[in-house]
ZADO-1210 file (C-alpha; in nm, 4 decimals, padded with zeros to 6 digits):
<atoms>
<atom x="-00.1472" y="-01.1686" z="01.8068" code="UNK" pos="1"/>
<atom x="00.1245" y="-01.1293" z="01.5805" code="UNK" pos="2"/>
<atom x="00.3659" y="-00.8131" z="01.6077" code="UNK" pos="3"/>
<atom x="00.2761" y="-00.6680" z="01.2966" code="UNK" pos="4"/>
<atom x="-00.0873" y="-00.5272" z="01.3805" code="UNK" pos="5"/>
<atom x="-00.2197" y="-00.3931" z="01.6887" code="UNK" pos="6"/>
<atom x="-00.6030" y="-00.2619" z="01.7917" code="UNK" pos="7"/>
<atom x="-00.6104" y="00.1343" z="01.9533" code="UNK" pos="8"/>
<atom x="-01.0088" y="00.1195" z="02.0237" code="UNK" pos="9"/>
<atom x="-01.1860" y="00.0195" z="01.7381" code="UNK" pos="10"/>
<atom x="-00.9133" y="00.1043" z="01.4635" code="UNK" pos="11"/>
<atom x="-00.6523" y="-00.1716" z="01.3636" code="UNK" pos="12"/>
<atom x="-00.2742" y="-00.0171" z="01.3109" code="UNK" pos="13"/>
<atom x="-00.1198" y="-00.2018" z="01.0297" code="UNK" pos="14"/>
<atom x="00.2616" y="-00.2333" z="00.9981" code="UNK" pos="15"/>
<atom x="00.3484" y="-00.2549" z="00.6703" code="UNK" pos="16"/>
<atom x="00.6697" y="-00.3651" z="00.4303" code="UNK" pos="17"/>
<atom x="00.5445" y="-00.2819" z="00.0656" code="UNK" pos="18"/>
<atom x="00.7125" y="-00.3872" z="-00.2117" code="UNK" pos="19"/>
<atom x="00.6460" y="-00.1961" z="-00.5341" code="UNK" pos="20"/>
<atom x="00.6304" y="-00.3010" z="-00.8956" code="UNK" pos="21"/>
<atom x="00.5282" y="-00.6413" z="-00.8114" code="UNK" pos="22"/>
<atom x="00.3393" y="-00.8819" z="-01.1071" code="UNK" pos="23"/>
<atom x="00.0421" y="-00.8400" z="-00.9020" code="UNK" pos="24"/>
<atom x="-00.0922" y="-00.6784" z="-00.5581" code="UNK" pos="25"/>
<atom x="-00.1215" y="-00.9163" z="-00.2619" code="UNK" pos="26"/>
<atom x="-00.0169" y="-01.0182" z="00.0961" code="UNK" pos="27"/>
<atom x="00.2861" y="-01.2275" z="00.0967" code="UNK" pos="28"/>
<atom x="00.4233" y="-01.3364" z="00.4412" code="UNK" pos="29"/>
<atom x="00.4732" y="-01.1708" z="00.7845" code="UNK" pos="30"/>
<atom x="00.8139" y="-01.0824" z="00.8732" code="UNK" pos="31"/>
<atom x="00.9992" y="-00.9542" z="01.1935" code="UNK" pos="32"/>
<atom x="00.7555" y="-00.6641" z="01.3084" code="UNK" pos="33"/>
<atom x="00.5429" y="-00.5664" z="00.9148" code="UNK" pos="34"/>
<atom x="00.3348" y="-00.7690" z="00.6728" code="UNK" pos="35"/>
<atom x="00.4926" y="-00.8163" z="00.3593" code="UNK" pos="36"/>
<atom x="00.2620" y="-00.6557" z="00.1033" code="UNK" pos="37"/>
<atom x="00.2951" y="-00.6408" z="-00.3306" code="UNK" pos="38"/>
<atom x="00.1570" y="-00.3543" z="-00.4918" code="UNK" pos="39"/>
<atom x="00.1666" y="-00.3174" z="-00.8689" code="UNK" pos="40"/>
<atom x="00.2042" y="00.0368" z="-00.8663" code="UNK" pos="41"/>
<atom x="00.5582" y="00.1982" z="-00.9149" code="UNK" pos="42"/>
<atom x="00.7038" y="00.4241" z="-00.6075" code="UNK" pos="43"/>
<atom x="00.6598" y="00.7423" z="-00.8026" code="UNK" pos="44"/>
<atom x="00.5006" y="01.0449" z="-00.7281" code="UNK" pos="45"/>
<atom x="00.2319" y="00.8302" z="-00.4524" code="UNK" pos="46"/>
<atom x="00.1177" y="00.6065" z="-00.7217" code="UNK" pos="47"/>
<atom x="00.1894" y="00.3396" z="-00.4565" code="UNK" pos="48"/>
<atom x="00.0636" y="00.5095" z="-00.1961" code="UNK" pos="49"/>
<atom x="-00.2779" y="00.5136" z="-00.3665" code="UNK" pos="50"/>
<atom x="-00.3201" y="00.1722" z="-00.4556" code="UNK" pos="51"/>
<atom x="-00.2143" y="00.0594" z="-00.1099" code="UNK" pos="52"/>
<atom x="-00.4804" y="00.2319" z="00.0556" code="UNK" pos="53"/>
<atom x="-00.7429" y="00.1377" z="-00.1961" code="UNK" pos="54"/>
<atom x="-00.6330" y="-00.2136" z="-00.1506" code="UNK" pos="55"/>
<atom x="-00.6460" y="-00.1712" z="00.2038" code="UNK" pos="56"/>
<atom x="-01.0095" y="-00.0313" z="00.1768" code="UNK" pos="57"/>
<atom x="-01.1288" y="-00.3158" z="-00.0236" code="UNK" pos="58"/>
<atom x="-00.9454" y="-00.6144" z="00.1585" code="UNK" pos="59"/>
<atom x="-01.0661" y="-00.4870" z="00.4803" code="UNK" pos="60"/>
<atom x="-01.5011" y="-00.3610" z="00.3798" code="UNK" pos="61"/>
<atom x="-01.3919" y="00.0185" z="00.4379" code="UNK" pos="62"/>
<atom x="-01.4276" y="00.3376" z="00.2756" code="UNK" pos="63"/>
<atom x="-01.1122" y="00.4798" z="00.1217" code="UNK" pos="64"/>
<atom x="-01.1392" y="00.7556" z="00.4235" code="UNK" pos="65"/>
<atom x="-01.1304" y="00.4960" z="00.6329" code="UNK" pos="66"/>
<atom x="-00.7797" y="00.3817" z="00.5762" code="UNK" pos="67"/>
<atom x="-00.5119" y="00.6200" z="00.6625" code="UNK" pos="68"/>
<atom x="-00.1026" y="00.6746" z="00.5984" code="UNK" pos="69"/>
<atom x="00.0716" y="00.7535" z="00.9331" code="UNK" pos="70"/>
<atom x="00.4096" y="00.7177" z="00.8347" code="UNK" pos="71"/>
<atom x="00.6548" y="00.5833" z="00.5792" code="UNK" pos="72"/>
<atom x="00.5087" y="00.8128" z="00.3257" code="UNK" pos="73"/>
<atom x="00.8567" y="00.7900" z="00.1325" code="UNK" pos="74"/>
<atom x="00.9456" y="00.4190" z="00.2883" code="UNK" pos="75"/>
<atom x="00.9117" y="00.0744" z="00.2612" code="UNK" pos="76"/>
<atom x="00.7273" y="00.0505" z="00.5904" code="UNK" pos="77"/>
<atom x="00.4400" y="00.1908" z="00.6210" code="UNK" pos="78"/>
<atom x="00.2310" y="00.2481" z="00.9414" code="UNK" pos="79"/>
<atom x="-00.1639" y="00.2385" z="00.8511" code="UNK" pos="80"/>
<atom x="-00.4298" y="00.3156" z="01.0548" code="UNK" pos="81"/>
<atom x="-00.7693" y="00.1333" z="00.9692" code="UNK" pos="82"/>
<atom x="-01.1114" y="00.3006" z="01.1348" code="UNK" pos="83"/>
<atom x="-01.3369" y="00.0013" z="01.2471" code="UNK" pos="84"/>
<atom x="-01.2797" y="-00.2841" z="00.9588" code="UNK" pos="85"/>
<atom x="-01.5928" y="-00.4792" z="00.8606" code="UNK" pos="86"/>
<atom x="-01.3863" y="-00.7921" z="00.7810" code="UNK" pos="87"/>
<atom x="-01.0641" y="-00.9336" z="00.7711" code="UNK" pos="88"/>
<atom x="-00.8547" y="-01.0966" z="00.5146" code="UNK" pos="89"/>
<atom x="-00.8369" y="-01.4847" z="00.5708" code="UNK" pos="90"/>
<atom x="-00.4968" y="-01.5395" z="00.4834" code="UNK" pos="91"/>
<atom x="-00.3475" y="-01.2216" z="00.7771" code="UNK" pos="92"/>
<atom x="-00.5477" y="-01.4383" z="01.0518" code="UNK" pos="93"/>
<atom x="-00.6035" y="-01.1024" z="01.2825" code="UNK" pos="94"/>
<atom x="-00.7666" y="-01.1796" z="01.5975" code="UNK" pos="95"/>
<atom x="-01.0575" y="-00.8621" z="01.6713" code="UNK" pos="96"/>
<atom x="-01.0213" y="-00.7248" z="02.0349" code="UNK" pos="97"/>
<atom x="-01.3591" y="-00.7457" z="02.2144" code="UNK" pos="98"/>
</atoms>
């Protein structure tokens, strides 16, 4: 398992390092403890925010409710809680519990 996800039950905590402003949205590399993420969106007023969740949602078969900010509102790492993902991206290589 790496150190940058974790399963609590059925929901999959994500650590995240976002960066903003990228040319285009998409999982990078993992580092020491996050995922290296690009968003598009700038870090203003939660524009970010919102297109990392949606683009959590979609990469993982969820509803938008599904995905959900714990911490690093304001931060570069982000802490994201995922309620029972219906698949996985390739590329992240997660391993599900049983």
């Amino acid at each position: 398992m790496g150190d940058w996800y974790q399963w609590q039950g059925n929901d999959l905590i994500l650590h995240l390092r976002l960066q903003p402003r990228a040319s285009r949205a998409g999982w990078v590399e993992p580092m020491a403890g996050a995922y290296k993420l690009r968003i598009q969106a700038p870090p203003v007023e939660g524009k970010a925010n919102a297109e990392l969740l949606g683009f959590l949602a979609k990469a993982f078969g969820v509803s938008k409710a599904a995905v959900c900010l714990e911490s690093g509102q304001n931060a570069r790492f982000k802490r994201i809680r995922i309620a029972s993902p219906s698949r996985f991206p390739d590329e992240l290589h997660i391993i599900k519990e049983a």
